[in-house]
N, C-alpha and C positions, 0 to 999 in steps of 0.2 A: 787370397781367394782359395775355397776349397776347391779339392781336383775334380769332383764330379760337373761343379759350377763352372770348371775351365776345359772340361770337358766337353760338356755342352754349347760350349762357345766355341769351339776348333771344329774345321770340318774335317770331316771322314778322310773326302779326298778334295783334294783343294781343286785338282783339274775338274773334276767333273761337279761338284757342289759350292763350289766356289774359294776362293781366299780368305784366311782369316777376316773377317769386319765386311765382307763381300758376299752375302751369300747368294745364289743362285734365281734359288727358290721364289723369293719375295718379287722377282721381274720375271720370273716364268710363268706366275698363276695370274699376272697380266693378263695373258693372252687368253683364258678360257674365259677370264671373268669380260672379259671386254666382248670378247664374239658372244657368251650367251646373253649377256645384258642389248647388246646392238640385236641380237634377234629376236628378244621379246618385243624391242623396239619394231621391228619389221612384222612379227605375227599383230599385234595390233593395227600398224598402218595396213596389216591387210583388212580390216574390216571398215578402214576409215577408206577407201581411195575407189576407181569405180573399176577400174583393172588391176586385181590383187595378186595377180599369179606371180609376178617380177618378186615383189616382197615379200610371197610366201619360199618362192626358189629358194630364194639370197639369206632367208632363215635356216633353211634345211644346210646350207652353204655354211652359213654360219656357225651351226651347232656341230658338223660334223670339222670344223675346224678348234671346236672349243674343245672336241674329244680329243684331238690329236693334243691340242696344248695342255692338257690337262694332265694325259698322262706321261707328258715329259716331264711336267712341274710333280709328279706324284712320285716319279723315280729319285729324282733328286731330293723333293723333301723327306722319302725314305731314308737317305744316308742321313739327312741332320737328325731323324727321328731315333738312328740308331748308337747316335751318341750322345741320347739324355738318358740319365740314370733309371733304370727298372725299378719302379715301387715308386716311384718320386710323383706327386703331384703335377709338375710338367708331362711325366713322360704318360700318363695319364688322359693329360688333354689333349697330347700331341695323339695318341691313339683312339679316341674321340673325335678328332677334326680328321684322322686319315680316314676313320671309318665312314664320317660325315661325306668327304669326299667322294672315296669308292660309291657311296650310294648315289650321289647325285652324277658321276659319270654311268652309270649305269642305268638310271633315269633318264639323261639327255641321247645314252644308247637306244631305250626303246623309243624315245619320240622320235629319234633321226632314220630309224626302218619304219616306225607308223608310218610317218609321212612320206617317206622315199616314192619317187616317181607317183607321188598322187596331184601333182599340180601341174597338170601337162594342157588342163583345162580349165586355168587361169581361176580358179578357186580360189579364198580366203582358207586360213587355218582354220581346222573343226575347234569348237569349244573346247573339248577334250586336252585335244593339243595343246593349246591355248594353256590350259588348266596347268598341265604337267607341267609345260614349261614355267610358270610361274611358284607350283609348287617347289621347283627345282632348281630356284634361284633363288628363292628364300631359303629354301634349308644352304643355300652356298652359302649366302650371307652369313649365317650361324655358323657354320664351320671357319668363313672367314673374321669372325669375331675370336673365335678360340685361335686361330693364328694368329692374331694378333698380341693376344695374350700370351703366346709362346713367347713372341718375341719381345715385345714391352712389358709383360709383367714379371716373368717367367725369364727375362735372354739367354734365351735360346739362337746363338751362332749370332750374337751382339758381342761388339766387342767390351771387354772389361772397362772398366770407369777410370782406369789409369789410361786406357789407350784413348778413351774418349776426352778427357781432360785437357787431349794436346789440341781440342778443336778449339777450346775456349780460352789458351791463352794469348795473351796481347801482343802485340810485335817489342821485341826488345824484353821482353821478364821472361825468364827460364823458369825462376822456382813454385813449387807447386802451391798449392793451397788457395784462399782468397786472396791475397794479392794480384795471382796472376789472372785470377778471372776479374781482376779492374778494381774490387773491392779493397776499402780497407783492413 
C-alpha cells in the first residue's frame, strides 16, 4: 500500500478520532443528522396539528442540539481530514464536504436565534424557517454524499483490504486468497 494511502487510513490520534478501522466520526454526525431531520419532522407537524407550539419548541430543541453534535463530529473529522494528502482528489473533497458542513452549521445557527423564544404563543414555524431548514438539510445531504465518498470511494480511515479480508475468511482456512472467502 502507498504511505499516503496508509496514511489516510491511520488516525491522527487514536484517543480522540478513533482506532485504527474505528473511526469516530462516522457515529458522531449521527447525532446532528438525526436531531435536524427529527426537527424538520416537527416544523411540518407544526402545520399539520391544531396546537403547534410543543412541536415548534422541540425543533428549536432540536436544532440547537444538532449544533452542538455537529461541531464535536467537525473536530474530530478535522484530524482524519488532516491526514489525507494535500493536492490529492480526496483531500479535495474532504475540504468541500468540511466547507459544505461549516455552512450548513451556520445556517441551522441563524434559524435556532430566528426562532429562539418566538413560540411562547403556541405558533407553527414561519415559512421562512420552514425554508431554511429544508434548504439546510439538503445541502447536508450533499456534503453527506461526499463523506461517504471519502470513505467508500476514497478510504479514508477504512481499514486496508488485508485488515478487511480477516472478516471474510471461514472458520478453520487461514490462507489468503479465494479459497479462504469459500471459493474455489
Amino acid at each position: 500500500m502507498s504511505e499516503p494511502l496508509d496514511r489516510a487510513k491511520r488516525p491522527a490520534n487514536a484517543v480522540l478520532s478513533g482506532p485504527y478501522g474505528h473511526p469516530f466520526h462516522p457515529i458522531l454526525v449521527t447525532v446532528p443528522i438525526g436531531a435536524w431531520v427529527s426537527a424538520l419532522v416537527f416544523d411540518i407537524g407544526s402545520h399539520a396539528v391544531d396546537d403547534p407550539g410543543y412541536l415548534a419548541r422541540g425543533a428549536e430543541w432540536l436544532i440547537a442540539i444538532g449544533i452542538v453534535g455537529a461541531l464535536l463530529a467537525a473536530l474530530i473529522g478535522a484530524l482524519d481530514l488532516l491526514r489525507v494528502p494535500r493536492g490529492t482528489a480526496a483531500f479535495r473533497t474532504g475540504l468541500i464536504h468540511a466547507t459544505l458542513n461549516v455552512t450548513v452549521v451556520v445556517l441551522y445557527v441563524i434559524n435556532f436565534f430566528w426562532r429562539r423564544g418566538s413560540f411562547d404563543d403556541g405558533t407553527a414555524v414561519s415559512g421562512g424557517q420552514l425554508t431554511l431548514a429544508i434548504v439546510s438539510l439538503a445541502a447536508l445531504g450533499v456534503s453527506g454524499f461526499l463523506g461517504g465518498k471519502l470513505a467508500y470511494h476514497f478510504g479514508v480511515r477504512v481499514a486496508d483490504e488485508q485488515t478487511q479480508l480477516e472478516g471474510y475468511r471461514t472458520a478453520g482456512r487461514r490462507s489468503g486468497g479465494t479459497a479462504a472467502l469459500g471459493r474455489p
